[in-house]
Wavefront OBJ file of the C-alpha trace (Angstrom):
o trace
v 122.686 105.172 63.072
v 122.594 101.972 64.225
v 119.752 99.590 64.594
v 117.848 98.316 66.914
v 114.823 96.128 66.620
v 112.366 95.892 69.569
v 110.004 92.632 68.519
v 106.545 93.234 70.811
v 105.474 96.281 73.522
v 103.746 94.857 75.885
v 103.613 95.725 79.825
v 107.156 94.627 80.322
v 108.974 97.410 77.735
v 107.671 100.933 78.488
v 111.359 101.431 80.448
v 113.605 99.217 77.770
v 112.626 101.856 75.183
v 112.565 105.146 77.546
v 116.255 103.717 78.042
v 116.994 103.254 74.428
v 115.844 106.327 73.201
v 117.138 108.445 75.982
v 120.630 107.136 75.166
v 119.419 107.078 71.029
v 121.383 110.206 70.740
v 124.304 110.200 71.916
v 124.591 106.483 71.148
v 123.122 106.937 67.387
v 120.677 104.108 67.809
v 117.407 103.903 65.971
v 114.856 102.168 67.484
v 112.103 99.917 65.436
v 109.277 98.764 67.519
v 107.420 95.845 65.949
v 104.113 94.522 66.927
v 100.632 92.956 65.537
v 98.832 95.719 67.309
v 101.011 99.364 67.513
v 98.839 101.396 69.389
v 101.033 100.860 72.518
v 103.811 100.866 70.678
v 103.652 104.465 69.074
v 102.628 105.396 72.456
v 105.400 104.511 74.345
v 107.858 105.531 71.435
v 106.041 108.899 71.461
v 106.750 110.916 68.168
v 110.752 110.146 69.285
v 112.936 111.397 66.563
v 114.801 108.364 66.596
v 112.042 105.846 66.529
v 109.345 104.183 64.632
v 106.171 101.576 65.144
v 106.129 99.406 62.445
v 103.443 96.730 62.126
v 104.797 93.242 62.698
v 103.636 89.602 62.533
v 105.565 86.755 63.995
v 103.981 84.324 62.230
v 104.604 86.387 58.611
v 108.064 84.977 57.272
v 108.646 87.682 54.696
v 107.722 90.936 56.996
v 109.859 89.062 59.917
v 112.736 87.964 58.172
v 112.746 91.862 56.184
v 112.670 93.515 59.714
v 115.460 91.024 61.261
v 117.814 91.880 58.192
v 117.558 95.349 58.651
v 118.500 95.010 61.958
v 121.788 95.518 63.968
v 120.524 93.517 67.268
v 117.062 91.937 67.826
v 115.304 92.499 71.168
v 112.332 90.004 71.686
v 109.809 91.080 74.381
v 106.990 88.634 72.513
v 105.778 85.784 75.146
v 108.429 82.900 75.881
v 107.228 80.327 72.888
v 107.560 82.747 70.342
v 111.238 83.635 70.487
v 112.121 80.613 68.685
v 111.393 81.776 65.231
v 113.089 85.253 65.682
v 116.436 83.421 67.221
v 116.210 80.585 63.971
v 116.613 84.474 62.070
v 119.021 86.030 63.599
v 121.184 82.877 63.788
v 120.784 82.656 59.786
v 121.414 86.439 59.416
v 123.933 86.777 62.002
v 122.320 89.351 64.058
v 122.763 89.189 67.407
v 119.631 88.692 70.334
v 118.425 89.458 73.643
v 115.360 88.314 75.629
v 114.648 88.315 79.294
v 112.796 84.750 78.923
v 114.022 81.100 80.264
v 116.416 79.349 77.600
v 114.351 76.602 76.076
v 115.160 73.419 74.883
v 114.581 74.865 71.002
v 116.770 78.176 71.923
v 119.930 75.829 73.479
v 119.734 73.722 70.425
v 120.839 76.500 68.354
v 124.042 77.119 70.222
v 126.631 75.655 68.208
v 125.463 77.524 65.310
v 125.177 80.697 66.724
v 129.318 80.464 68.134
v 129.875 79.257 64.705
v 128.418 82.612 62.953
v 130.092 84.165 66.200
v 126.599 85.627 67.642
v 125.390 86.218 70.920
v 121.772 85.056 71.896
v 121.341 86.707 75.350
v 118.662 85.094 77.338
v 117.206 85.296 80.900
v 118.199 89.179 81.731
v 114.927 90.193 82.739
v 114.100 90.386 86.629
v 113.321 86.429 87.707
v 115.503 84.999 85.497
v 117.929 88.602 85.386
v 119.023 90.202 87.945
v 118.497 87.345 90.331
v 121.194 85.338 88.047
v 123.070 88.243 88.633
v 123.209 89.623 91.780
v 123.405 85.905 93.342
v 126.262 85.141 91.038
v 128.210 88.585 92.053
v 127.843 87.233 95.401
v 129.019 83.596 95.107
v 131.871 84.663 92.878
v 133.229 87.319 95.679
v 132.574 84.617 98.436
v 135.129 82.204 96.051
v 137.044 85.212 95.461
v 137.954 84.990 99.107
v 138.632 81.675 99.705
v 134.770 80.095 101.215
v 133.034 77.292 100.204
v 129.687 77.933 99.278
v 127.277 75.490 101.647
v 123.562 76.983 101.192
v 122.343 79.286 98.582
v 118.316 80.298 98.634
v 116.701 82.795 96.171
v 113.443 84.025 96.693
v 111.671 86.578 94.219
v 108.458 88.275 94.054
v 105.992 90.426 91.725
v 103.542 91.411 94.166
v 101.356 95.118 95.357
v 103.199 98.142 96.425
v 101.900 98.323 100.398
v 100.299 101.852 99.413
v 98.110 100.139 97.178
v 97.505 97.162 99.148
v 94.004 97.140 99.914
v 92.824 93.733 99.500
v 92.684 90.251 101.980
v 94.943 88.575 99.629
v 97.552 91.281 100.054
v 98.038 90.593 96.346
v 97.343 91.482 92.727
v 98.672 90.502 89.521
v 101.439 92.426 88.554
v 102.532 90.150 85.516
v 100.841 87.236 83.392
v 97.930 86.595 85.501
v 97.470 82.766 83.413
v 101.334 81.701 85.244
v 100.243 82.792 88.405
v 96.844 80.655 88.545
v 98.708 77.607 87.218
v 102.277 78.208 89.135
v 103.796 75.098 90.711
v 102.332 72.622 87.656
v 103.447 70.123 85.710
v 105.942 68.008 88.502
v 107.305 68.014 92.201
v 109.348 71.212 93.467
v 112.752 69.235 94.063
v 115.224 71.378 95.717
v 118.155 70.300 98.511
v 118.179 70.432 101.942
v 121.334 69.703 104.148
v 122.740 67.139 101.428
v 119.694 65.782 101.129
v 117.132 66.097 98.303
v 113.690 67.018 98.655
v 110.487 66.824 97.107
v 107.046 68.835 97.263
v 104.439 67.588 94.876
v 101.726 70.375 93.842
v 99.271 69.016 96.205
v 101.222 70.109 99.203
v 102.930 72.610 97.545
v 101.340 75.469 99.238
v 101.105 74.366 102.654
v 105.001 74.217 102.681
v 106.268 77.631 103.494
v 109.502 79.249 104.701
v 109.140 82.585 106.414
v 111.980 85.804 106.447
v 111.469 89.394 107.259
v 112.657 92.699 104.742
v 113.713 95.474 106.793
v 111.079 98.344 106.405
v 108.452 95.904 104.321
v 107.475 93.098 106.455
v 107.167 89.540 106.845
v 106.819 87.269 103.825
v 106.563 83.903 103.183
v 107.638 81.665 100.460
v 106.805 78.468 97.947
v 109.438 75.941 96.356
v 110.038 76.375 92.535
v 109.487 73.765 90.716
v 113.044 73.075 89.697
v 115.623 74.496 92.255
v 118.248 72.353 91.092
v 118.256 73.676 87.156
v 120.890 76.029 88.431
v 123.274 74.044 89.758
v 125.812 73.253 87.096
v 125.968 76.973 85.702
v 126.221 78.580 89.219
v 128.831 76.053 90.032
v 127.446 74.509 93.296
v 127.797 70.899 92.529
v 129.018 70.402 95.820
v 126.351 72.508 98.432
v 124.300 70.989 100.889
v 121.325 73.377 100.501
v 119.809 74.633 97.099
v 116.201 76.125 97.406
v 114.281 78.812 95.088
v 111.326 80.264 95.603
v 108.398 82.351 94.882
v 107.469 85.374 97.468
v 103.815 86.337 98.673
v 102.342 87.931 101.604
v 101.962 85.731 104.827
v 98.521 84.053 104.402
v 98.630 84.372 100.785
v 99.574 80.481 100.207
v 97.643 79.132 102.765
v 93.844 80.570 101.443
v 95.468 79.291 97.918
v 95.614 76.190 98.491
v 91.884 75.905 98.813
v 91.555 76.161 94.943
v 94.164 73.629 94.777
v 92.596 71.093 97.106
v 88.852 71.656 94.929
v 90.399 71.798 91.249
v 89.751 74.923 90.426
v 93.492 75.708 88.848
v 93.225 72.608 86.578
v 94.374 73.589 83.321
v 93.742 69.963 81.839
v 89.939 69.966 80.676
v 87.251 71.907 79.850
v 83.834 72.076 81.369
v 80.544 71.798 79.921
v 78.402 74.429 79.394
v 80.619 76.775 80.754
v 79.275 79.987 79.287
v 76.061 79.894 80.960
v 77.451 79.072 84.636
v 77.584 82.088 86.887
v 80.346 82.114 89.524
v 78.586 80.161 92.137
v 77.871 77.528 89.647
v 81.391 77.434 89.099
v 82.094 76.500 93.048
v 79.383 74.361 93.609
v 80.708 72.019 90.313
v 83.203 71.307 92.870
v 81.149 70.603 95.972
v 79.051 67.221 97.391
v 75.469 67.682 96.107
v 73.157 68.269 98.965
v 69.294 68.812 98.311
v 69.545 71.035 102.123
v 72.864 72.824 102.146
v 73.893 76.147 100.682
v 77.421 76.117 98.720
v 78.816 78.404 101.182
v 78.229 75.669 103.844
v 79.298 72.524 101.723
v 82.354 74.261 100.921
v 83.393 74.923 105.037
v 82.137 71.548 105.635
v 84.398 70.236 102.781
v 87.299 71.902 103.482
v 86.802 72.645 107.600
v 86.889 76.381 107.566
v 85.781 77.814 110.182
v 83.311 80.617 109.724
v 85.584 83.106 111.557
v 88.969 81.992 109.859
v 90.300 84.720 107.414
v 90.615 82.365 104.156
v 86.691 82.231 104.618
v 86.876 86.312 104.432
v 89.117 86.190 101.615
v 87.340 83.618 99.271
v 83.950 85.405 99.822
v 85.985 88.465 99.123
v 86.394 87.161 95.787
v 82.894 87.258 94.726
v 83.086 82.945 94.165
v 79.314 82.783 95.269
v 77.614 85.539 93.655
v 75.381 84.074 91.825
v 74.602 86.835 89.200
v 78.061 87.049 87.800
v 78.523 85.118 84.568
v 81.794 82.829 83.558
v 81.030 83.794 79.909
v 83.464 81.722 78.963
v 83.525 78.934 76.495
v 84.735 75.754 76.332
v 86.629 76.917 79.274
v 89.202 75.142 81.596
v 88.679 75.344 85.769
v 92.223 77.756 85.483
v 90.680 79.817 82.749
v 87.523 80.325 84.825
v 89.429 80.900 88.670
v 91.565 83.333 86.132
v 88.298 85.742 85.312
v 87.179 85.713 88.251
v 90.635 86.698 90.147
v 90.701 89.311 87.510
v 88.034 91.199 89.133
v 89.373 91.482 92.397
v 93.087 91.776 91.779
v 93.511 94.023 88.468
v 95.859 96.931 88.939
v 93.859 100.032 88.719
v 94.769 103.172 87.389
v 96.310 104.550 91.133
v 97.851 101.208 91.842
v 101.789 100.236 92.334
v 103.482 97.568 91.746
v 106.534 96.177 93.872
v 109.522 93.100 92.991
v 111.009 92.003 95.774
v 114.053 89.874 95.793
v 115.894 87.925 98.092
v 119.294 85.999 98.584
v 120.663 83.905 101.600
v 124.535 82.688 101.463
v 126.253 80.346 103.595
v 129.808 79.543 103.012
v 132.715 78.147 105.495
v 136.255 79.732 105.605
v 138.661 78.710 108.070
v 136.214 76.039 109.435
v 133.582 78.579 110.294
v 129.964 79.042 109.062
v 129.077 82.775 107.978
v 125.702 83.376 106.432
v 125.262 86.980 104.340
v 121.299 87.377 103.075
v 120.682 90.304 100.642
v 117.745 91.947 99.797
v 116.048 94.264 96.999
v 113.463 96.040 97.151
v 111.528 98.468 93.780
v 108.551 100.531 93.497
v 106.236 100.994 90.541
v 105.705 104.683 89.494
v 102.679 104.485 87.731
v 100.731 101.870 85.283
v 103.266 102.148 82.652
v 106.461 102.736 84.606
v 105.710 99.509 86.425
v 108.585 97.942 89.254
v 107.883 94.738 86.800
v 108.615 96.448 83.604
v 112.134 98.824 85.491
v 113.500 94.938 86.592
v 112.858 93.403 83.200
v 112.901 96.138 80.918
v 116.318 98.118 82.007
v 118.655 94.737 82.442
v 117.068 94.068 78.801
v 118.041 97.222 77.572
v 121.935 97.790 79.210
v 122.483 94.448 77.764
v 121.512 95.173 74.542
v 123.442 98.892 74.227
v 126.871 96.630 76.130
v 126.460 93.851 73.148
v 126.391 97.009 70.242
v 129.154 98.175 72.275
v 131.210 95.289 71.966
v 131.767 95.404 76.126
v 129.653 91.139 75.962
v 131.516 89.371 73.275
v 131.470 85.934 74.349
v 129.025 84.372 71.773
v 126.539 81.115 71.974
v 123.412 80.706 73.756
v 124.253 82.638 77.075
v 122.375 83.806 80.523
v 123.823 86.577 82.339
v 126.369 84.540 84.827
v 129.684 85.724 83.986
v 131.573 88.998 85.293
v 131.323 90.260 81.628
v 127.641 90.697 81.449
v 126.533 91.298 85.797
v 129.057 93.487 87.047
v 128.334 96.391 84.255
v 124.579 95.352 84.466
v 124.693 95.513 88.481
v 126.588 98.415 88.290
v 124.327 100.673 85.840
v 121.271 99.406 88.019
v 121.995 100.693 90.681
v 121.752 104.577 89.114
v 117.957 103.427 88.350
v 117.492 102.554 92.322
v 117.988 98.783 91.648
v 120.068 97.899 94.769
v 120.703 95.065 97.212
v 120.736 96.026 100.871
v 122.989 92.961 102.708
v 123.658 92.203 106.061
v 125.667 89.370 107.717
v 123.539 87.348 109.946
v 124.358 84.092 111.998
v 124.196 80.822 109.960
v 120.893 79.113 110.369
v 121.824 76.288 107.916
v 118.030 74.799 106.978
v 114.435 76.113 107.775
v 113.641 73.304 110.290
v 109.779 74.496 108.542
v 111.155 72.923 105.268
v 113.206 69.756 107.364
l 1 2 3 4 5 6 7 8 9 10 11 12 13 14 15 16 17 18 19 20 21 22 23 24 25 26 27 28 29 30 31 32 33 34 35 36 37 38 39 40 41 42 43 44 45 46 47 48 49 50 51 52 53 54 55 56 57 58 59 60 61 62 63 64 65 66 67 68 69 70 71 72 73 74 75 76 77 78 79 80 81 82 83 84 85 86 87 88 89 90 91 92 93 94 95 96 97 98 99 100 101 102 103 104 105 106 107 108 109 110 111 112 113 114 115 116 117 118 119 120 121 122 123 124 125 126 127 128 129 130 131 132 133 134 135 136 137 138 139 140 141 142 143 144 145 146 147 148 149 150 151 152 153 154 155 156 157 158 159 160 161 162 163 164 165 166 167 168 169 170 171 172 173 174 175 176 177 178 179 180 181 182 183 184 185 186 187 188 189 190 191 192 193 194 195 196 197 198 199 200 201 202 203 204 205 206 207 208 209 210 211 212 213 214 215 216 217 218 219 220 221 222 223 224 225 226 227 228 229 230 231 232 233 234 235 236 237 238 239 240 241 242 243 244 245 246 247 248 249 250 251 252 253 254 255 256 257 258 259 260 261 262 263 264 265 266 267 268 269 270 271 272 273 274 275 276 277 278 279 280 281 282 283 284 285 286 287 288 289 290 291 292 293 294 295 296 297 298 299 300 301 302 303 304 305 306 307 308 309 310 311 312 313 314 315 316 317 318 319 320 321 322 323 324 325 326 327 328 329 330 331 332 333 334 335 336 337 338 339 340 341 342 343 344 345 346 347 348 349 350 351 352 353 354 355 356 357 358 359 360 361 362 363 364 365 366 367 368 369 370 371 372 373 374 375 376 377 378 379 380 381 382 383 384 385 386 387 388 389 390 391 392 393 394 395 396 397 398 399 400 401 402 403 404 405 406 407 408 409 410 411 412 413 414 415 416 417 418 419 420 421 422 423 424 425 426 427 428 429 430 431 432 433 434 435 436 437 438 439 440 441 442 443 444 445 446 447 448 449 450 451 452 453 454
């Protein structure tokens, strides 16, 4: 049998290990799920014949480094800044590695060491990094293939509520980690470019600038800048394009109400507030507001911002319970993000009947022959329940086929990699689309920039 170590089982895994040990047969693998807490873990693994829960501790050298050594690949599903000390293992016991999480700075460094014990650290073949990496670089590569010249590539993705389950004003709830969505679009400008020319959106008008596109059979959407669109560059091998923009999806509407808490403070992750256990949710919202010896907090806050009484952000902020002043923040020490968090995690939890949906989209615009052609693609998945999530099929199964194709010896190239080259997507693209993971595309006339964006 060989071995597989899973390192956490959190939301994101429930179809990486159905895949595993549904193939665990006929593939002889034996899967090891390791976590602090196992309760999900044995749940998910369910008895399975070829499977175990073992109790596991990051932080614990000796029951890590055991586990690791025992291993024939390591799969880490742990959050992002914990990978590091599982890749520093595997480098040192030659075992190969797969996440679905960003390549940091820590993870590149070990890259010369990893082709020198000739292992592969797989990174970023989750959903958003994954299959968008993949899918957009299937594309570029058969527009080369055929002689264009790439001129504008845009990527848009989107964790977001299935529209059966969409019964809120936000048309939103979280679907993933609820902290990166309260403090998305942090820490620097969105710099992306436009028409050879490069652009800049810093946080404060982040949300207010929005491109709009349409999904056949799902609606209208709209879209922010990512923070870095340009990261990409190099490795997709568009040094030379004129337009370069990635971006987060939400429902039309969605941005514009958000950038309310933006404009008062309220996603500030940078300090704490005093006394923050005793404030109730209306305390919270007026620590933001003018004092006024007269005026309510609900009219300080119109007056502040200039909402009109009758405009739907004022509908969807009340809808959040911000005023209510019988609901306690019961939170310590706590940050204005931690705080806007709790509360948003009363209104937008998942409940046990809710769906999930990832939505994904590409546009391409490339000249042959002097003419401008623009292809956009499009993707589409449905949760099935609260553990088969949309979020956990896009992250979990790329995590998975990658894993089984490494074992298999079908990805040999080793280093620090992310899923870019026809070894690792076309398999990966191919597989996927058995599971219903498919990209609808159409040709459409070239509209170079969004003159929204110009």
């Amino acid at each position: 049998m060989r071995k597989i170590l899973v390192i956490g089982s959190g939301k994101s895994t429930s179809y990486l290990l159905k895949y595993l040990l549904d193939k665990s047969f006929e593939e002889q693998l034996f899967i090891t799920v390791g976590d602090l807490y196992i309760k999900q873990a044995k749940k998910l693994i369910a008895n399975h014949k070829n499977a175990e829960a073992i109790t596991l501790d990051v932080f614990d050298e000796i029951s890590r480094t055991n586990a690791i050594k025992e291993a024939d690949i390591v799969v880490s599903m742990l959050p992002a800044r914990f990978h590091i000390e599982v890749a520093k293992d595997c480098v040192t016991y030659k075992k190969n590695m797969v996440t679905a999480s960003y390549v940091s700075e820590d993870m590149q460094a070990l890259d010369e060491q990893a082709k020198t014990n000739n292992i592969i650290l797989l990174n970023e073949i989750g959903v958003d990094p994954g299959v968008d990496h993949m899918s957009a670089m299937q594309a570029l590569d058969r527009i080369r293939d055929k002689g264009g010249k790439i001129i504008l590539f845009e990527s848009f993705t989107g964790g977001l509520i299935a529209p059966e389950s969409d019964d809120n004003l936000w048309n939103y709830k979280f679907t993933w980690n609820p902290r990166n969505v309260v403090t998305a679009g942090q820490g620097g400008a969105a710099k992306f470019l436009q028409e050879g020319t490069y652009k800049y959106i810093p946080y404060n008008r982040l949300f207010r600038r929005t491109e709009f596109l349409e999904i056949d059979d799902f609606g209208r959407f709209e879209v922010y800048a990512n923070r870095d669109s340009l990261k990409y560059q190099n490795a997709y091998g568009l040094e030379n394009i004129k337009t370069l923009y990635r971006g987060t999806m939400r429902r039309v509407g969605f941005s514009r109400a958000w950038n309310i808490f933006v404009i008062l403070g309220m996603t500030d992750d940078s300090y704490t507030i005093n006394d923050s256990e005793n404030m109730s949710y209306r305390d919270f919202t007026n620590s933001f507001l003018p004092y006024s010896p007269t005026d309510s907090v609900e009219l300080k806050l119109r007056h502040e911002l200039k909402i009109d009484q009758d405009d739907i952000v004022w509908d969807k902020l009340v809808e959040l319970d911000i005023f209510n002043p019988n609901k306690p923040v019961e939170l310590k020490k706590a940050t204005p993000a931690q705080i806007l968090q709790k509360i948003l995690m009363d209104s937008w939890t998942l409940s046990d009947k809710d769906k999930d949906m990832i939505v994904m989209y590409h546009k391409f615009g490339y000249v042959i022959n002097d003419k401008k052609h623009q292809i956009d693609t499009s993707m589409v998945v449905l949760g099935e329940d609260q553990t088969y999530t949309a979020m956990a099929k896009t992250v979990g199964l790329p995590v998975a086929m990658g894993t089984l194709a490494i074992l298999n010896g079908k990805i040999t190239t080793p280093g620090v990699q992310i899923p870019i080259t026809k070894e690792i997507y076309q398999p990966i693209l191919k597989e996927l689309e058995t599971f219903g993971i498919t990209f609808h595309e159409k040709e459409v006339p070239y509209l170079g920039y969004n003159p929204l964006n110009n």
